[in-house]
C-alpha positions as a Markdown table, in Angstrom:
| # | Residue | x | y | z |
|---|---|---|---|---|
| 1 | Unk | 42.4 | 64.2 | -37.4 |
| 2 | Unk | 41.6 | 67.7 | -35.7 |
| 3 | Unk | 40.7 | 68.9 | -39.5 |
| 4 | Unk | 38.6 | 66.1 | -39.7 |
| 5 | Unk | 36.7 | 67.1 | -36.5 |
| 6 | Unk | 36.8 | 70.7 | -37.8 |
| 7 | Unk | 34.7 | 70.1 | -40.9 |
| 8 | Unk | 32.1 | 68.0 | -39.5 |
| 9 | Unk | 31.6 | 71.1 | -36.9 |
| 10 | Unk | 31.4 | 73.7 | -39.6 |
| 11 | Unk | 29.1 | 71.4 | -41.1 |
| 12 | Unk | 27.0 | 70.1 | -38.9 |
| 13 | Unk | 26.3 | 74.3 | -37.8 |
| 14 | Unk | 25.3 | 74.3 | -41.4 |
| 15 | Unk | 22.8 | 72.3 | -41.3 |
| 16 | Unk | 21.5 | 72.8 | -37.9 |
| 17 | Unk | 21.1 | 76.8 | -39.5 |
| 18 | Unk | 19.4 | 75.0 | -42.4 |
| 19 | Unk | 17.2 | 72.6 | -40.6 |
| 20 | Unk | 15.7 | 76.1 | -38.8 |
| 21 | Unk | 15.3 | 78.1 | -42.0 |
| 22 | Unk | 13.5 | 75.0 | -42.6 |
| 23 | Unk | 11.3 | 74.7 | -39.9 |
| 24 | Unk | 11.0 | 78.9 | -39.7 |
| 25 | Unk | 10.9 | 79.6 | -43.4 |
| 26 | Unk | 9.6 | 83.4 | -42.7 |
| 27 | Unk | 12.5 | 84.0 | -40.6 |
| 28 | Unk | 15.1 | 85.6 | -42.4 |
| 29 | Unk | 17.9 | 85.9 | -40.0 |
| 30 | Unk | 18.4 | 82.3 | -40.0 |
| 31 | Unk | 18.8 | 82.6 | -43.7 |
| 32 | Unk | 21.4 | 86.1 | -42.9 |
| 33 | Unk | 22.9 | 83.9 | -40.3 |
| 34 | Unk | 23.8 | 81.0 | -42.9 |
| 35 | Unk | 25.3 | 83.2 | -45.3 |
| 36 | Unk | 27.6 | 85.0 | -42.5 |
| 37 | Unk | 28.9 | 81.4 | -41.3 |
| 38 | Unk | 29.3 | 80.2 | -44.9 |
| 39 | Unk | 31.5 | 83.3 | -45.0 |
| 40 | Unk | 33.0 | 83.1 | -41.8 |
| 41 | Unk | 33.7 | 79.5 | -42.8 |
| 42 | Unk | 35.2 | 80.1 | -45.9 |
| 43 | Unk | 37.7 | 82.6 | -44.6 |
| 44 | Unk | 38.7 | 80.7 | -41.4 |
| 45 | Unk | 37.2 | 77.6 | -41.3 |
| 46 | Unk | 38.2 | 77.2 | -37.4 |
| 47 | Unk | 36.5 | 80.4 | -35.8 |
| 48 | Unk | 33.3 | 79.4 | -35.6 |
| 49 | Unk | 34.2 | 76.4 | -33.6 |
| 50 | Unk | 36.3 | 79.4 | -31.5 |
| 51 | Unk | 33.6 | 81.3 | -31.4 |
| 52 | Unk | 30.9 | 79.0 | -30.7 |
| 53 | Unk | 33.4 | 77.7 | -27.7 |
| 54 | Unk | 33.8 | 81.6 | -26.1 |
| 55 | Unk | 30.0 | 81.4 | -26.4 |
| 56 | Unk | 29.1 | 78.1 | -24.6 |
| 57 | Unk | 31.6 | 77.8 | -22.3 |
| 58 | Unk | 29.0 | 79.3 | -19.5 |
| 59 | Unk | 26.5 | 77.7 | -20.6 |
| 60 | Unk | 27.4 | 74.2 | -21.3 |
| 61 | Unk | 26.1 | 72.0 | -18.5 |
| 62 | Unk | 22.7 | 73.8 | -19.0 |
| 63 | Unk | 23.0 | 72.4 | -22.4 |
| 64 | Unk | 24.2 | 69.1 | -21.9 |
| 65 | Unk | 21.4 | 68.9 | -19.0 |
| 66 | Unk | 18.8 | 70.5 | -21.5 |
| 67 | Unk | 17.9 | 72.7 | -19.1 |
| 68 | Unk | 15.4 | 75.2 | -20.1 |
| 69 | Unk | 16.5 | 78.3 | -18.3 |
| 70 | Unk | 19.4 | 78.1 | -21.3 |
| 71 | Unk | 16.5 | 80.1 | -23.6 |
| 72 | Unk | 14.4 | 81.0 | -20.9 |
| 73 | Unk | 16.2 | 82.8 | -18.4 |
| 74 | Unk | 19.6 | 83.7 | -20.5 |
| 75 | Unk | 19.5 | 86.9 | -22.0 |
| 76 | Unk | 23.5 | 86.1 | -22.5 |
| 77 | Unk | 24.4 | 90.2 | -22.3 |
| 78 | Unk | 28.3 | 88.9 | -20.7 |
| 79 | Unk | 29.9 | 87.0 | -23.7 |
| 80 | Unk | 27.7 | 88.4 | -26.7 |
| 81 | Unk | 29.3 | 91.5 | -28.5 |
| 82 | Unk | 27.5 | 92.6 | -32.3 |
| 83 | Unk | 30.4 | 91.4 | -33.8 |
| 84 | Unk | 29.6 | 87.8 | -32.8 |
| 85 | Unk | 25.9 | 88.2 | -33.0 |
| 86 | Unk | 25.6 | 86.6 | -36.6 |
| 87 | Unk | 27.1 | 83.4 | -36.4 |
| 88 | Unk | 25.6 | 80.2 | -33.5 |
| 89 | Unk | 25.1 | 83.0 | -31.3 |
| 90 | Unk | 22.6 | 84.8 | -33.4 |
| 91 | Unk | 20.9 | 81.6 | -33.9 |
| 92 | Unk | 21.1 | 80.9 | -30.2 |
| 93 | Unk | 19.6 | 84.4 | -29.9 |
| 94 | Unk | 16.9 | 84.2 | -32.0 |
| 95 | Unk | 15.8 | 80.2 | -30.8 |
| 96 | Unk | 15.1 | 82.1 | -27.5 |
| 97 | Unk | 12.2 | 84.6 | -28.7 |
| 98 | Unk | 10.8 | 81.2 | -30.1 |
| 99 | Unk | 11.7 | 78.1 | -27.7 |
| 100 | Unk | 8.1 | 78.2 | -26.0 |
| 101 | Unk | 6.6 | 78.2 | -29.3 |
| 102 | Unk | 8.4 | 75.0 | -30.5 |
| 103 | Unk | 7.0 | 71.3 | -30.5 |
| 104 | Unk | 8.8 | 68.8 | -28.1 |
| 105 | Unk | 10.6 | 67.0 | -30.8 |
| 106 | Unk | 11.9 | 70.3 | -32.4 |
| 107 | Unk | 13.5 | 71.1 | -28.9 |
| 108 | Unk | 14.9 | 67.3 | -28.4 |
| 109 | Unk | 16.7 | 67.9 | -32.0 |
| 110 | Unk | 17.7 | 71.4 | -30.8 |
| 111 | Unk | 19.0 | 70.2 | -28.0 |
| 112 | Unk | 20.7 | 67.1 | -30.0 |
| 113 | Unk | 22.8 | 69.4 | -32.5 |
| 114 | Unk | 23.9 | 71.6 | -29.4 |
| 115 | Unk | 25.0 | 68.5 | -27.6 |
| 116 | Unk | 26.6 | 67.3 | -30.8 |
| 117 | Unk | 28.2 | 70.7 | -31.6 |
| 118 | Unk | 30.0 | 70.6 | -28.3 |
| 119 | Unk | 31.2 | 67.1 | -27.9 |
| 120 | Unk | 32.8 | 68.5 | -31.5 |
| 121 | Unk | 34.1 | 71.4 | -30.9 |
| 122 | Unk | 35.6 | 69.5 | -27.4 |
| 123 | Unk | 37.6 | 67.0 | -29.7 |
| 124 | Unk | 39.4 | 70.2 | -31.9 |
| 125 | Unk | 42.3 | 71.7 | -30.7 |
């Protein structure tokens, strides 16, 4: 079952990293950002869900509240190191320099694939 869980995580972070290329087609990170999880993903399919828990763990009621100070306020120095910059937390990263810049339904289904990415990753072991 966990395996099941796993690969709706990996990818439902896919498409939450396509669905911004999408919306920010001149932003190439995004598009960077999708090839290093396809990568990550197809080497060890469960570290993103590892890494994306190390990197939400202290932020996850703001989240699950949609609190704003999550992009506003965050500048998330005490969990992100360079190596984990180019997976959800670069796109986490990169939503910030943008969040006052985006429409209220593009934050609701922001806020939507977060919430969705963590009741996920809560169900694999």
């Amino acid at each position: 079952m966990s395996n099941t869980y796993l690969s709706a995580f990996n990818n439902l972070v896919i498409k939450f990293n396509e669905d911004l290329i999408y919306i920010f087609p001149e932003e190439n990170d995004f598009k960077v950002y999708k090839r290093g999880i396809m990568m990550i993903n197809s080497a060890n399919a469960k570290k993103i869900c590892n890494l994306f828990k190390d990197y939400m763990i202290l932020y996850r009621n703001k989240i699950i509240d949609k609190d704003e100070s999550f992009f506003l306020t965050n500048n998330y120095t005490e969990i992100v190191t360079y190596s984990q910059s180019e997976g959800v937390e670069g796109i986490i990263m990169k939503l910030k320099g943008y969040w006052t810049t985006l429409s209220d339904s593009n934050k609701k289904t922001i806020w939507d694939y977060l919430n969705s990415l963590i009741k996920l990753s809560d169900l694999i072991k």
